[in-house]
N, CA, C and O atoms as a Tinker XYZ file with bonds, in Angstrom:
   492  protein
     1  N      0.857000   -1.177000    0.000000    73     2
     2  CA     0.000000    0.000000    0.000000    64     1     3
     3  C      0.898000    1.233000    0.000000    63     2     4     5
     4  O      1.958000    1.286000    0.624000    81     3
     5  N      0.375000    2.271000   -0.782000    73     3     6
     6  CA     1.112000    3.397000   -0.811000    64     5     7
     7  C      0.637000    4.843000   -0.401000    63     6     8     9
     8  O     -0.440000    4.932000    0.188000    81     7
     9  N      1.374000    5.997000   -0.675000    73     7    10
    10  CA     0.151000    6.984000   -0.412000    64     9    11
    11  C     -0.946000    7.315000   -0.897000    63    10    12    13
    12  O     -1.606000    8.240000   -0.423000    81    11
    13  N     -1.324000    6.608000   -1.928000    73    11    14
    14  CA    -2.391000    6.784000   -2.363000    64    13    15
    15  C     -3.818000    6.016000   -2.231000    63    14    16    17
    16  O     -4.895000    6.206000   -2.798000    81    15
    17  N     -3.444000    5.182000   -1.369000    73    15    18
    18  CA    -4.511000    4.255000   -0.422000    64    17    19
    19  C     -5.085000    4.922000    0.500000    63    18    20    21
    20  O     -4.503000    5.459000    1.442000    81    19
    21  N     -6.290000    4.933000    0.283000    73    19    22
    22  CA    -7.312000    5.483000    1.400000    64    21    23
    23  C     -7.839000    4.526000    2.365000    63    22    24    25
    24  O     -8.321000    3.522000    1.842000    81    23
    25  N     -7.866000    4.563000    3.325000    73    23    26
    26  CA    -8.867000    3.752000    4.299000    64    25    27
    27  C     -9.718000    2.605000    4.311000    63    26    28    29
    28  O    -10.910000    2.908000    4.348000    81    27
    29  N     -9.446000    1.245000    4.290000    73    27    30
    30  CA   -10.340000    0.444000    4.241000    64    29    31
    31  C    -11.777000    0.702000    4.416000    63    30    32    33
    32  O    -12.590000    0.277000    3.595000    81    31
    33  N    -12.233000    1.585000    5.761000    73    31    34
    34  CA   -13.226000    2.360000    6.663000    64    33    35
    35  C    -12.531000    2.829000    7.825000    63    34    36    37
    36  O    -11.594000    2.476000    8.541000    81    35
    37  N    -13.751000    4.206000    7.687000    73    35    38
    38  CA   -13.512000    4.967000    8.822000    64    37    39
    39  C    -14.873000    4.484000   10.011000    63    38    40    41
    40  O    -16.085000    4.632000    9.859000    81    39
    41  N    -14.050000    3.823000   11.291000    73    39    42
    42  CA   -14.697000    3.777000   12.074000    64    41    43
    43  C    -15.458000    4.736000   13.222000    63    42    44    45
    44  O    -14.879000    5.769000   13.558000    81    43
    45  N    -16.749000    4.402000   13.823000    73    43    46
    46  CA   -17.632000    5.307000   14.075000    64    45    47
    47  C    -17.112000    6.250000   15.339000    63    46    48    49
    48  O    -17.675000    7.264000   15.749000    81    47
    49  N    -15.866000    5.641000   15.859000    73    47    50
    50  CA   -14.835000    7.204000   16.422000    64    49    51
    51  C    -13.867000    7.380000   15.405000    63    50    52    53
    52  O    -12.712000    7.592000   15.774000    81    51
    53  N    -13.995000    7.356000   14.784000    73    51    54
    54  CA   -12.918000    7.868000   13.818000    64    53    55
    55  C    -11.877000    7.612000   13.213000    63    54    56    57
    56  O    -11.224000    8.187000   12.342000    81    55
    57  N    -11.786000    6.669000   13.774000    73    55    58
    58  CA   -10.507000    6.024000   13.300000    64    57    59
    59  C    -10.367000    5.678000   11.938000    63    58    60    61
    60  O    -11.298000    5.504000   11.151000    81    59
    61  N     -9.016000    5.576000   11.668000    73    59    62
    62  CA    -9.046000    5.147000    9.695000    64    61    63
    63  C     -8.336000    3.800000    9.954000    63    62    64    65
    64  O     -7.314000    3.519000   10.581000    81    63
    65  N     -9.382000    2.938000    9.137000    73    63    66
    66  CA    -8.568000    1.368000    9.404000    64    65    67
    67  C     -8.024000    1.265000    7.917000    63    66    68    69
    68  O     -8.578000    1.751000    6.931000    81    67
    69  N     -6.808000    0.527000    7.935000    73    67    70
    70  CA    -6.038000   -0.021000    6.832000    64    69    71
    71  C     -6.047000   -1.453000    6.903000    63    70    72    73
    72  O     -5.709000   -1.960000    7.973000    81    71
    73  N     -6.429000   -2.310000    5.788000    73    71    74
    74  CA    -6.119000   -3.675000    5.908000    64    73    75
    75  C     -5.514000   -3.821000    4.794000    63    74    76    77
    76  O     -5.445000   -3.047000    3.840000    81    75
    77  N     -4.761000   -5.572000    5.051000    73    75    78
    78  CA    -3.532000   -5.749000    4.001000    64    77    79
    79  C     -3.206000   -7.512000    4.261000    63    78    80    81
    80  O     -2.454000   -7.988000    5.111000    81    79
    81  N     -3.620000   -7.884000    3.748000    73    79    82
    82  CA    -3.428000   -9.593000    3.725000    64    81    83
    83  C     -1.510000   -9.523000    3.575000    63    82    84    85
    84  O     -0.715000   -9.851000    4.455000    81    83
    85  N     -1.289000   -9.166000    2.635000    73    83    86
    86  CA     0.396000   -9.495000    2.305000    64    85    87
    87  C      0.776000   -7.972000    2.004000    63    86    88    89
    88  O     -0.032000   -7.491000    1.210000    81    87
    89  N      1.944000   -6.910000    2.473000    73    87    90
    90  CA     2.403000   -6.327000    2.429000    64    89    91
    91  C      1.909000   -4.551000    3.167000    63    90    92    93
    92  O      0.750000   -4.157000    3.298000    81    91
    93  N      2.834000   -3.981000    3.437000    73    91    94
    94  CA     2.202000   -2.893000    4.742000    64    93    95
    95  C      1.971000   -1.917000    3.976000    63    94    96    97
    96  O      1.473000   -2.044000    2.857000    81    95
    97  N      2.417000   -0.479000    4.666000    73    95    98
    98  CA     1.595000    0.925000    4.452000    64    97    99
    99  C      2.593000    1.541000    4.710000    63    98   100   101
   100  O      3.119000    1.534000    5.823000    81    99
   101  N      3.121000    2.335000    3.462000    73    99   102
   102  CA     4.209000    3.555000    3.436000    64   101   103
   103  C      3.455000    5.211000    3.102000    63   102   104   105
   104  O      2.794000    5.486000    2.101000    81   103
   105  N      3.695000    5.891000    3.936000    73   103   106
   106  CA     3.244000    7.809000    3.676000    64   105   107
   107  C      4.198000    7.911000    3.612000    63   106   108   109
   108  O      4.924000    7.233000    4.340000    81   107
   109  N      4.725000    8.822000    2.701000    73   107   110
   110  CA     5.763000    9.772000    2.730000    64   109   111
   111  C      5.239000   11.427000    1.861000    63   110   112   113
   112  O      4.154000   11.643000    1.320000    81   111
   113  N      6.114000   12.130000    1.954000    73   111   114
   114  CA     5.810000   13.708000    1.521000    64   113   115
   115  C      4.583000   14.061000    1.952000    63   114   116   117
   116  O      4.178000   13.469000    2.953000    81   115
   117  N      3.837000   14.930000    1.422000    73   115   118
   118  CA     2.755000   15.522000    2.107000    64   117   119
   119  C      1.291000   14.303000    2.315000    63   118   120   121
   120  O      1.041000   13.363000    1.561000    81   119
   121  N      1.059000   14.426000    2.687000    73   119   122
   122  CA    -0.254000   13.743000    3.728000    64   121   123
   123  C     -0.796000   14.064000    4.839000    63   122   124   125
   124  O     -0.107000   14.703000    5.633000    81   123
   125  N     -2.314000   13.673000    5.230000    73   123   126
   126  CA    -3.014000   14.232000    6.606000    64   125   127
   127  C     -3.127000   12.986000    7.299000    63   126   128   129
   128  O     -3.986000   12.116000    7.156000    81   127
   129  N     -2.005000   13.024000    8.176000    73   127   130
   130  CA    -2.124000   11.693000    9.253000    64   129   131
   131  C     -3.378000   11.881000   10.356000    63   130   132   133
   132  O     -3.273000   12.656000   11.307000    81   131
   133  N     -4.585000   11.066000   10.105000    73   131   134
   134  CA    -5.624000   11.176000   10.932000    64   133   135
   135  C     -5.093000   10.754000   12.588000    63   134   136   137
   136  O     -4.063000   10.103000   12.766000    81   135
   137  N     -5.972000   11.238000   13.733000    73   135   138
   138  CA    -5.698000   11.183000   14.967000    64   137   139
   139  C     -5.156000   10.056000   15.100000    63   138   140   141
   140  O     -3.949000    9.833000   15.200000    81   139
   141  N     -6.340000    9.029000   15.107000    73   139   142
   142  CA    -6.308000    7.331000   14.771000    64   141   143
   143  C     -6.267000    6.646000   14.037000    63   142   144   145
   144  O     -7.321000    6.134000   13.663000    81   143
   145  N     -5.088000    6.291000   13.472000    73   143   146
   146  CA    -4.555000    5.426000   12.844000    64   145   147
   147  C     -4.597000    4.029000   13.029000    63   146   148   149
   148  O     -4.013000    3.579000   14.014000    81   147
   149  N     -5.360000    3.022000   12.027000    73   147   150
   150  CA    -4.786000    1.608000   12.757000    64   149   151
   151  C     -4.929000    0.945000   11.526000    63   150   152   153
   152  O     -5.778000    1.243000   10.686000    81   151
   153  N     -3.701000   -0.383000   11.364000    73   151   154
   154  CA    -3.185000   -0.963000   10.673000    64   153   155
   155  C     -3.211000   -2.774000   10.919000    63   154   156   157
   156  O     -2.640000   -3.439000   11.784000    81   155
   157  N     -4.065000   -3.190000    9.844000    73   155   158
   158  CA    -4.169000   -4.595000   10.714000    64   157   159
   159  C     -3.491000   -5.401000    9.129000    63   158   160   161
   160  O     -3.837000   -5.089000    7.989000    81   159
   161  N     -2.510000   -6.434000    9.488000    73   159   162
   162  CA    -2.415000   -7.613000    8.463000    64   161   163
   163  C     -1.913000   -8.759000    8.770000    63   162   164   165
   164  O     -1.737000   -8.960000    9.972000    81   163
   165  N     -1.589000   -9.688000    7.937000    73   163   166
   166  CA    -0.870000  -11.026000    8.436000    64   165   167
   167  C      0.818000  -10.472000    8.292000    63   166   168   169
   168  O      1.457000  -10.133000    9.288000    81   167
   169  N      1.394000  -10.449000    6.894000    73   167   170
   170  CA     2.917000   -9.738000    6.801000    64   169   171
   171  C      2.730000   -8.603000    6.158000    63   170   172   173
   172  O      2.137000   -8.418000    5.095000    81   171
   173  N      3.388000   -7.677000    7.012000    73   171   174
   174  CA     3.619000   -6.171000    6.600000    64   173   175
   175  C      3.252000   -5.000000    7.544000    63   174   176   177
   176  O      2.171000   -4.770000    8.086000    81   175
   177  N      4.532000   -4.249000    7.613000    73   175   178
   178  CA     4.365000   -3.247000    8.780000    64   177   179
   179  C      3.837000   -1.542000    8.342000    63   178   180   181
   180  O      3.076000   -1.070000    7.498000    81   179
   181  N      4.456000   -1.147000    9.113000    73   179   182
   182  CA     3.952000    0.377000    8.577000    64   181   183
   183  C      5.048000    1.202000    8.799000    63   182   184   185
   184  O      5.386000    1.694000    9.875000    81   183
   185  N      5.785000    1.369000    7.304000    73   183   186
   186  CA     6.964000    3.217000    7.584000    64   185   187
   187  C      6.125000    4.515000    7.287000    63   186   188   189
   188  O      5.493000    4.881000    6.295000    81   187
   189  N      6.271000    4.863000    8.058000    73   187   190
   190  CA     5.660000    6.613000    7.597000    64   189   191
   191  C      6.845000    7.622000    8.198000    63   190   192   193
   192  O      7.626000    7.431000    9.131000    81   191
   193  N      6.676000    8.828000    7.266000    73   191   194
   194  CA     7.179000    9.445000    7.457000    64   193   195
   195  C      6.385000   10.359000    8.248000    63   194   196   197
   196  O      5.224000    9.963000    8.146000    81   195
   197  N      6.437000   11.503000    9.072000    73   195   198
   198  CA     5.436000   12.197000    9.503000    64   197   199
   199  C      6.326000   13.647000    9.509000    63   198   200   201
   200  O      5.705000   14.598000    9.985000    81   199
   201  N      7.283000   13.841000    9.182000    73   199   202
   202  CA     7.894000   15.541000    8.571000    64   201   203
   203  C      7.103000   16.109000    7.285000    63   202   204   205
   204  O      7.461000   17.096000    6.642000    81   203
   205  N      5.669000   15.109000    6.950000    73   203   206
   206  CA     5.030000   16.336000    5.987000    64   205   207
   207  C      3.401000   15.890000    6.239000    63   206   208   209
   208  O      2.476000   16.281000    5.527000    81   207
   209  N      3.288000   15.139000    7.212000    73   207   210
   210  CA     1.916000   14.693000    7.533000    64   209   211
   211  C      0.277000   15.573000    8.253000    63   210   212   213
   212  O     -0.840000   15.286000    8.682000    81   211
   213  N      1.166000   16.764000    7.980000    73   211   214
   214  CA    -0.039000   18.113000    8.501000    64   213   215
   215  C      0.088000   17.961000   10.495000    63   214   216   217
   216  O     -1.049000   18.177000   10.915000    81   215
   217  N      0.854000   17.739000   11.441000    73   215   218
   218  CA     0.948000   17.027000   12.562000    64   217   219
   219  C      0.373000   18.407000   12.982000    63   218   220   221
   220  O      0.902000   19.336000   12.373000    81   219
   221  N     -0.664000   18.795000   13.954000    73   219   222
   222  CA    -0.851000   19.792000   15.126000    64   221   223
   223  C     -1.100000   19.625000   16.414000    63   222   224   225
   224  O     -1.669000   18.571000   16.696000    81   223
   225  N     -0.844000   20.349000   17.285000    73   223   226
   226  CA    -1.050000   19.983000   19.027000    64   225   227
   227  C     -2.432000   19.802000   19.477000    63   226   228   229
   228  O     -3.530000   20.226000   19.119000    81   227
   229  N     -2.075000   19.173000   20.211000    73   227   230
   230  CA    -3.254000   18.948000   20.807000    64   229   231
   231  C     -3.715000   17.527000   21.737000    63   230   232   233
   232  O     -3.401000   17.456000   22.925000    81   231
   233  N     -4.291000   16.707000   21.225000    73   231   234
   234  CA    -4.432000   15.269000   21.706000    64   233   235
   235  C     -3.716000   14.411000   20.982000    63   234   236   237
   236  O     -3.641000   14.669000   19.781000    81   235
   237  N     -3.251000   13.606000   21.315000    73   235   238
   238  CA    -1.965000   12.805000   21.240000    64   237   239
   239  C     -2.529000   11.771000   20.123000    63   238   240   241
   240  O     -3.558000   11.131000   20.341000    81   239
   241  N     -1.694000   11.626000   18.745000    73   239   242
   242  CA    -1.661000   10.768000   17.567000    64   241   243
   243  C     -1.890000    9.657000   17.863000    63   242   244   245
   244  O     -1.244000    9.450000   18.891000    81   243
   245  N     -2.586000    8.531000   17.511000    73   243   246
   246  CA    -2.873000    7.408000   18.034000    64   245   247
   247  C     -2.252000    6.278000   16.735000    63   246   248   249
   248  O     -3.085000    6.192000   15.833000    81   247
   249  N     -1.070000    5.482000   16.497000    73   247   250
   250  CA    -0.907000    4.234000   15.535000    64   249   251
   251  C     -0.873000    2.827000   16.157000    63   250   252   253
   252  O     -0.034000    2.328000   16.908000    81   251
   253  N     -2.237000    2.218000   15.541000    73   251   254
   254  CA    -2.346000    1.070000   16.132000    64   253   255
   255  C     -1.986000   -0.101000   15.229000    63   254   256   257
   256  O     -2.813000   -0.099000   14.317000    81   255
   257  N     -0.849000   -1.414000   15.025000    73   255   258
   258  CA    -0.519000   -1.634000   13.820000    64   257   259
   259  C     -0.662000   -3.420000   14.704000    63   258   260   261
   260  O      0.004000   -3.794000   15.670000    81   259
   261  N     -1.597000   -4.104000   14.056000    73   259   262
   262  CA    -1.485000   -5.348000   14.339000    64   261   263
   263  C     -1.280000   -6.239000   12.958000    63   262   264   265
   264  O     -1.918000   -6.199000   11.906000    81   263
   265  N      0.097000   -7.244000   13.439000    73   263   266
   266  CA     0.117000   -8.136000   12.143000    64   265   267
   267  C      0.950000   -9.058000   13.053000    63   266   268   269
   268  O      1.304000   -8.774000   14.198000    81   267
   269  N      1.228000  -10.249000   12.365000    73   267   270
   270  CA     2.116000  -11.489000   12.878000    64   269   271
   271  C      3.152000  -10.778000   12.338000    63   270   272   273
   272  O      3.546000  -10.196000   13.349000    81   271
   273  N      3.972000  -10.366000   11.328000    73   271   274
   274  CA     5.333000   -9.961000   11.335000    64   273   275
   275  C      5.266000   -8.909000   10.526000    63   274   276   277
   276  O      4.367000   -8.717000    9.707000    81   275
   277  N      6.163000   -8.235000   10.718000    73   275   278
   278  CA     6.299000   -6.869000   10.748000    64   277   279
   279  C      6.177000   -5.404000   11.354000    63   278   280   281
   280  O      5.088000   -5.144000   11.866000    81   279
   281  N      6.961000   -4.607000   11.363000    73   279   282
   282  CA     7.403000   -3.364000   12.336000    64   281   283
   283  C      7.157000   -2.067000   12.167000    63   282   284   285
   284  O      7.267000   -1.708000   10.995000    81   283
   285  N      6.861000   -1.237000   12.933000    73   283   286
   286  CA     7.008000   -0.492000   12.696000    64   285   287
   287  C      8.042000    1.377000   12.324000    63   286   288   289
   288  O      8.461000    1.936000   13.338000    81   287
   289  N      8.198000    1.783000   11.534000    73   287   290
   290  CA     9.193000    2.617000   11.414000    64   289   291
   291  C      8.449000    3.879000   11.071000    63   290   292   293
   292  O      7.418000    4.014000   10.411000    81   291
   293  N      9.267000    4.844000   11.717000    73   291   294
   294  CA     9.050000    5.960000   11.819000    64   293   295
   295  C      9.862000    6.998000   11.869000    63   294   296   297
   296  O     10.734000    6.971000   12.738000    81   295
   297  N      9.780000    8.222000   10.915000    73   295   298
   298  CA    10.593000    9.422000   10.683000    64   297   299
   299  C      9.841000   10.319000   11.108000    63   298   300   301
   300  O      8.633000   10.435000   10.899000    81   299
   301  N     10.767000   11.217000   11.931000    73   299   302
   302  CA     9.547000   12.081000   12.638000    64   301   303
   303  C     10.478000   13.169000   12.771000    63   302   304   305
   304  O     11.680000   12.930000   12.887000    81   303
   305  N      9.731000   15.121000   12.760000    73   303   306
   306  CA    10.140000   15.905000   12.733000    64   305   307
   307  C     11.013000   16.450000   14.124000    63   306   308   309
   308  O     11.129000   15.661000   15.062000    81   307
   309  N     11.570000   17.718000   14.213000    73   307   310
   310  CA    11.675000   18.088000   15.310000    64   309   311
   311  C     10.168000   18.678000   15.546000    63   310   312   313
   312  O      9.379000   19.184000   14.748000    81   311
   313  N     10.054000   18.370000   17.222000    73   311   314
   314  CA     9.197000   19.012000   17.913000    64   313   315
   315  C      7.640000   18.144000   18.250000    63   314   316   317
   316  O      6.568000   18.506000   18.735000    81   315
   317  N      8.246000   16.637000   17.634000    73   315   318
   318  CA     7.160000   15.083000   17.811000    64   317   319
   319  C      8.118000   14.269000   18.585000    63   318   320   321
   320  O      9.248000   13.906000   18.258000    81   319
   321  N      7.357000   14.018000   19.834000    73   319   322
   322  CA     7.770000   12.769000   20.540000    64   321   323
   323  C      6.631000   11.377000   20.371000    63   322   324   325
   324  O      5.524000   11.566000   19.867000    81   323
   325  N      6.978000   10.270000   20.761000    73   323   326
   326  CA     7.180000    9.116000   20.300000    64   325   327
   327  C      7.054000    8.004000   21.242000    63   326   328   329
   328  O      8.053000    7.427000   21.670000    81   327
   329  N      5.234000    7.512000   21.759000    73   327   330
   330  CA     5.503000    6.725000   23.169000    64   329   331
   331  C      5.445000    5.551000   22.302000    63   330   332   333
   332  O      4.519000    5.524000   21.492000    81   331
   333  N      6.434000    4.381000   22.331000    73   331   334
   334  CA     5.912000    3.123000   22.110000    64   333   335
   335  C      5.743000    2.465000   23.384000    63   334   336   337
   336  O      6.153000    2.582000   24.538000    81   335
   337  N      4.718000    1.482000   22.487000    73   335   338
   338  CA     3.419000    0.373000   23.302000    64   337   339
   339  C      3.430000   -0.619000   22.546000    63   338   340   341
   340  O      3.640000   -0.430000   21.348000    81   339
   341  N      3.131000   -2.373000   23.210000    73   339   342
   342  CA     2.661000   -3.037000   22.580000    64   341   343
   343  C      3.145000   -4.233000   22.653000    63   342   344   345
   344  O      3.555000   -4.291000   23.812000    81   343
   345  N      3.418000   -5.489000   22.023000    73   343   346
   346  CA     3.570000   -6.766000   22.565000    64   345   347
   347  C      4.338000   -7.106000   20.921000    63   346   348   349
   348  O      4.013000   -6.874000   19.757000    81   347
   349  N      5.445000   -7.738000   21.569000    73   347   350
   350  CA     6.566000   -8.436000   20.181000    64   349   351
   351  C      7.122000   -9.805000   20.730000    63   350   352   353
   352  O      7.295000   -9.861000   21.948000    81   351
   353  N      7.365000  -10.705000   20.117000    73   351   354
   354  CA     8.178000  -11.587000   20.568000    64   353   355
   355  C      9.583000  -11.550000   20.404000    63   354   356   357
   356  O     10.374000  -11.894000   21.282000    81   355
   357  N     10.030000  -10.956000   18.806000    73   355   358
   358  CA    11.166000  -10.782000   18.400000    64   357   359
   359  C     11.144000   -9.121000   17.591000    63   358   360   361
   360  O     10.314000   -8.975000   16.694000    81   359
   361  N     11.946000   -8.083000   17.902000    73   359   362
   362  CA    11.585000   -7.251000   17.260000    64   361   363
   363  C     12.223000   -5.602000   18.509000    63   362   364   365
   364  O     11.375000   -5.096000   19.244000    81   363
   365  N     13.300000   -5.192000   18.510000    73   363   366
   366  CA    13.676000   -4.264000   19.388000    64   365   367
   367  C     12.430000   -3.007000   19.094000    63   366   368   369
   368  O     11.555000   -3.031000   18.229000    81   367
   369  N     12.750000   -1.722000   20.339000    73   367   370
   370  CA    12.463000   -0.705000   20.330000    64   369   371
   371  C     13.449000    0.115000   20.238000    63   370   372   373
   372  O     14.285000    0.229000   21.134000    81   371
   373  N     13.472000    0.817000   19.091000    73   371   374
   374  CA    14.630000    2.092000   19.213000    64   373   375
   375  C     13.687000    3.402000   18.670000    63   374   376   377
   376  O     13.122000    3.568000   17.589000    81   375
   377  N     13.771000    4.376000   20.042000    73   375   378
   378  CA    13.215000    5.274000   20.071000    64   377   379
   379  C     14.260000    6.673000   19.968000    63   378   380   381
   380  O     14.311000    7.120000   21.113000    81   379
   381  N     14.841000    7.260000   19.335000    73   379   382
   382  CA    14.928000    8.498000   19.297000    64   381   383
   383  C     14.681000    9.903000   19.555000    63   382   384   385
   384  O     15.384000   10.913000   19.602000    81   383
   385  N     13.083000    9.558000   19.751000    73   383   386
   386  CA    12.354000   10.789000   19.984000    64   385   387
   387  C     11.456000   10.637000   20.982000    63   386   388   389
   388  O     10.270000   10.540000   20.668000    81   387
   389  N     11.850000   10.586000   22.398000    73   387   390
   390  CA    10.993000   10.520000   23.836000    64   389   391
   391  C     10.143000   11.724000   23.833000    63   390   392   393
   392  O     10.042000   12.709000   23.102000    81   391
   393  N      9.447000   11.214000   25.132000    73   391   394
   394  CA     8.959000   12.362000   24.966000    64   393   395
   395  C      9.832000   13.452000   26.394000    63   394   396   397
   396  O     10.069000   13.149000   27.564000    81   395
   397  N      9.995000   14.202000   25.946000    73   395   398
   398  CA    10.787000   14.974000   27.156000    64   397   399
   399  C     10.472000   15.891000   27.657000    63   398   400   401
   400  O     11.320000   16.571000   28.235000    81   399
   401  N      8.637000   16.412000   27.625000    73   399   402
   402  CA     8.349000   17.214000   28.325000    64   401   403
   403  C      7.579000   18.587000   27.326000    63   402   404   405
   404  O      7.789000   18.465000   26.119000    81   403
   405  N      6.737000   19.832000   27.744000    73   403   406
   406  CA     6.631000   20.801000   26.342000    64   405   407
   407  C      5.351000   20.582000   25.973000    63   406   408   409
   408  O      4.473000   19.763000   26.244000    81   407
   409  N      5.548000   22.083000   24.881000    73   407   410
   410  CA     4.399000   21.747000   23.817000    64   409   411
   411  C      4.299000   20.967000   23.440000    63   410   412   413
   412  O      3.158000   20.712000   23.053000    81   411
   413  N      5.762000   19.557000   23.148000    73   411   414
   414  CA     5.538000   18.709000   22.018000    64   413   415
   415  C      4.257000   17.986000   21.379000    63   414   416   417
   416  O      3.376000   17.988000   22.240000    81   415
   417  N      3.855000   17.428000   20.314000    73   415   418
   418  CA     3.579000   16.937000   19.635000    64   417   419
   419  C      3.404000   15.564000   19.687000    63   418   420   421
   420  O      4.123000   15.050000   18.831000    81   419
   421  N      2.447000   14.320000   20.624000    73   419   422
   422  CA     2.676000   13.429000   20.950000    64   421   423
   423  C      2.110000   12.518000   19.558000    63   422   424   425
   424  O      1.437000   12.989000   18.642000    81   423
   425  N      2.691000   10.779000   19.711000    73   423   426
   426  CA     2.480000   10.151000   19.265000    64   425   427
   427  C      2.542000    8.857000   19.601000    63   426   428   429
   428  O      3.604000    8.237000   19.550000    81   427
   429  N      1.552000    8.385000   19.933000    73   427   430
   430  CA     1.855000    7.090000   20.520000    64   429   431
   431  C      1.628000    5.958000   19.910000    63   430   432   433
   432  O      0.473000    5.734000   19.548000    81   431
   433  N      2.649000    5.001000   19.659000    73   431   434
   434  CA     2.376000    3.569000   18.626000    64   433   435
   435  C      2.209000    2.638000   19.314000    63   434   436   437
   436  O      3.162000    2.308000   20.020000    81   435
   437  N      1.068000    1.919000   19.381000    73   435   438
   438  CA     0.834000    0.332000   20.062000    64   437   439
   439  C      0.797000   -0.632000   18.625000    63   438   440   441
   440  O      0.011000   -0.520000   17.685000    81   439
   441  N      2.167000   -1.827000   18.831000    73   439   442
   442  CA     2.006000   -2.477000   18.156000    64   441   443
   443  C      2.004000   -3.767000   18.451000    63   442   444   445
   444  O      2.802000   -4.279000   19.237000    81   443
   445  N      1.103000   -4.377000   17.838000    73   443   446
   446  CA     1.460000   -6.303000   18.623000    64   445   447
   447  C      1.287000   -6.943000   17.515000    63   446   448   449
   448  O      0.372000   -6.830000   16.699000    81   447
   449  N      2.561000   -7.895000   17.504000    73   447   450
   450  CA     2.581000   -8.762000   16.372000    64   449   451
   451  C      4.059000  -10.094000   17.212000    63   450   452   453
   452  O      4.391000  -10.113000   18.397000    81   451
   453  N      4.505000  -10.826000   16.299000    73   451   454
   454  CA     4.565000  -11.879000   16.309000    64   453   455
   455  C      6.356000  -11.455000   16.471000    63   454   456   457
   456  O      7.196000  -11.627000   17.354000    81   455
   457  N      6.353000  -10.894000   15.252000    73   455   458
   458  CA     7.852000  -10.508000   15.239000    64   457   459
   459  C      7.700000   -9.037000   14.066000    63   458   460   461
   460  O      7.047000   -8.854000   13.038000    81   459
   461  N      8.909000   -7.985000   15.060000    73   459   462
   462  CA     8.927000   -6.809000   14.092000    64   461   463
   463  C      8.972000   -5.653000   15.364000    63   462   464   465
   464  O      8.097000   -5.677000   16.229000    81   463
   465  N      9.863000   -4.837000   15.385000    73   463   466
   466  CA    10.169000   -3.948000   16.604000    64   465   467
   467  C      9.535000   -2.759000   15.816000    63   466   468   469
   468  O      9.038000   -2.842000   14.693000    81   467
   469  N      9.665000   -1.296000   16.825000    73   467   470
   470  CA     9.212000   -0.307000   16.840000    64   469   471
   471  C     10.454000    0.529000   16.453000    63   470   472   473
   472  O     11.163000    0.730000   17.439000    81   471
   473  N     11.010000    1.171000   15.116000    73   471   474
   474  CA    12.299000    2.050000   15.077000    64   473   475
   475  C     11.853000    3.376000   14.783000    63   474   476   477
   476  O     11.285000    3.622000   13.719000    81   475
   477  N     12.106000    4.388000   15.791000    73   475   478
   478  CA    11.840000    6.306000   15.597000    64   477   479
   479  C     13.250000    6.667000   15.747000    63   478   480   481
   480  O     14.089000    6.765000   16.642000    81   479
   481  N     13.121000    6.857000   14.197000    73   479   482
   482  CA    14.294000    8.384000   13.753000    64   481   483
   483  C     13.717000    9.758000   13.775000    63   482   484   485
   484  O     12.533000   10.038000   13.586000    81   483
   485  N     14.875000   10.735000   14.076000    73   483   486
   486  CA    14.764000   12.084000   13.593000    64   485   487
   487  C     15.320000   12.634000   12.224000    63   486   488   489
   488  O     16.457000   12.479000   11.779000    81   487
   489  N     14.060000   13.438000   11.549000    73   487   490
   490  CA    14.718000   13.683000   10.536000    64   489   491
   491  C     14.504000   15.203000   10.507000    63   490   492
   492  O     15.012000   15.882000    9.614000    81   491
C-alpha cells in the first residue's frame, strides 16, 4: 500500500482502518495523518514518514498496527515525541524521539505482532 490508499473504513470514532493480507503501508511527503490510525495484516508493517503529515497539538496521535510480522518505522520531525506500546516476541524498540516534556507533539504507537520492533528516527 502506498500513499495513495485510502482507508479500508472509517470507524464510528474515527478512526481510519487499513487492511492488508500481504504487504504494509508507506506515507511519505505531504499527507493528513488522521488522529487514529490503525493498521491490521498477516505480513507487513507500517513506515511513515510524519515531517510532511499536517501534525498539530493537541491530543496525542494514536498508531495502532497489528500483524504477525512486521514493524514499525518511523521518521519524525523536530518538535514530535514518540511513546511506544505493545507486545513483540522478536523485534527491538529504538526510540529516538521521547517524549521529554513541552508543547511537544505526541504520538503514541501500540504495536502487537509476532515478530517486528518499533524504530523512531529524527529527521
Amino acid at each position: 500500500m502506498d500513499h495513495t490508499d485510502s482507508p479500508a473504513f472509517s470507524g464510528r470514532d474515527g478512526a481510519a482502518w487499513y487492511v492488508s493480507l500481504f504487504g504494509g503501508l508507506k506515507r511519505r511527503g505531504g499527507w493528513k495523518m488522521p488522529r487514529d490510525m490503525r493498521f491490521v495484516g498477516t505480513v507487513g508493517g507500517l513506515n511513515l514518514d510524519l515531517s510532511g503529515a499536517g501534525l498539530v497539538p493537541g491530543e496525542p496521535y494514536w498508531i495502532t498496527k497489528f500483524s504477525l510480522v512486521g514493524g514499525v518505522s518511523l521518521q519524525v520531525p523536530a518538535g514530535v515525541s514518540v511513546v511506544p506500546e505493545g507486545f513483540r516476541i522478536f523485534g527491538p524498540v529504538r526510540n529516538a524521539a521521547p517524549v521529554t516534556g513541552g508543547d511537544e507533539i505526541v504520538v503514541k504507537v501500540r504495536a502487537f505482532g509476532l515478530v517486528g520492533g518499533i524504530h523512531v528516527e529524527r529527521v
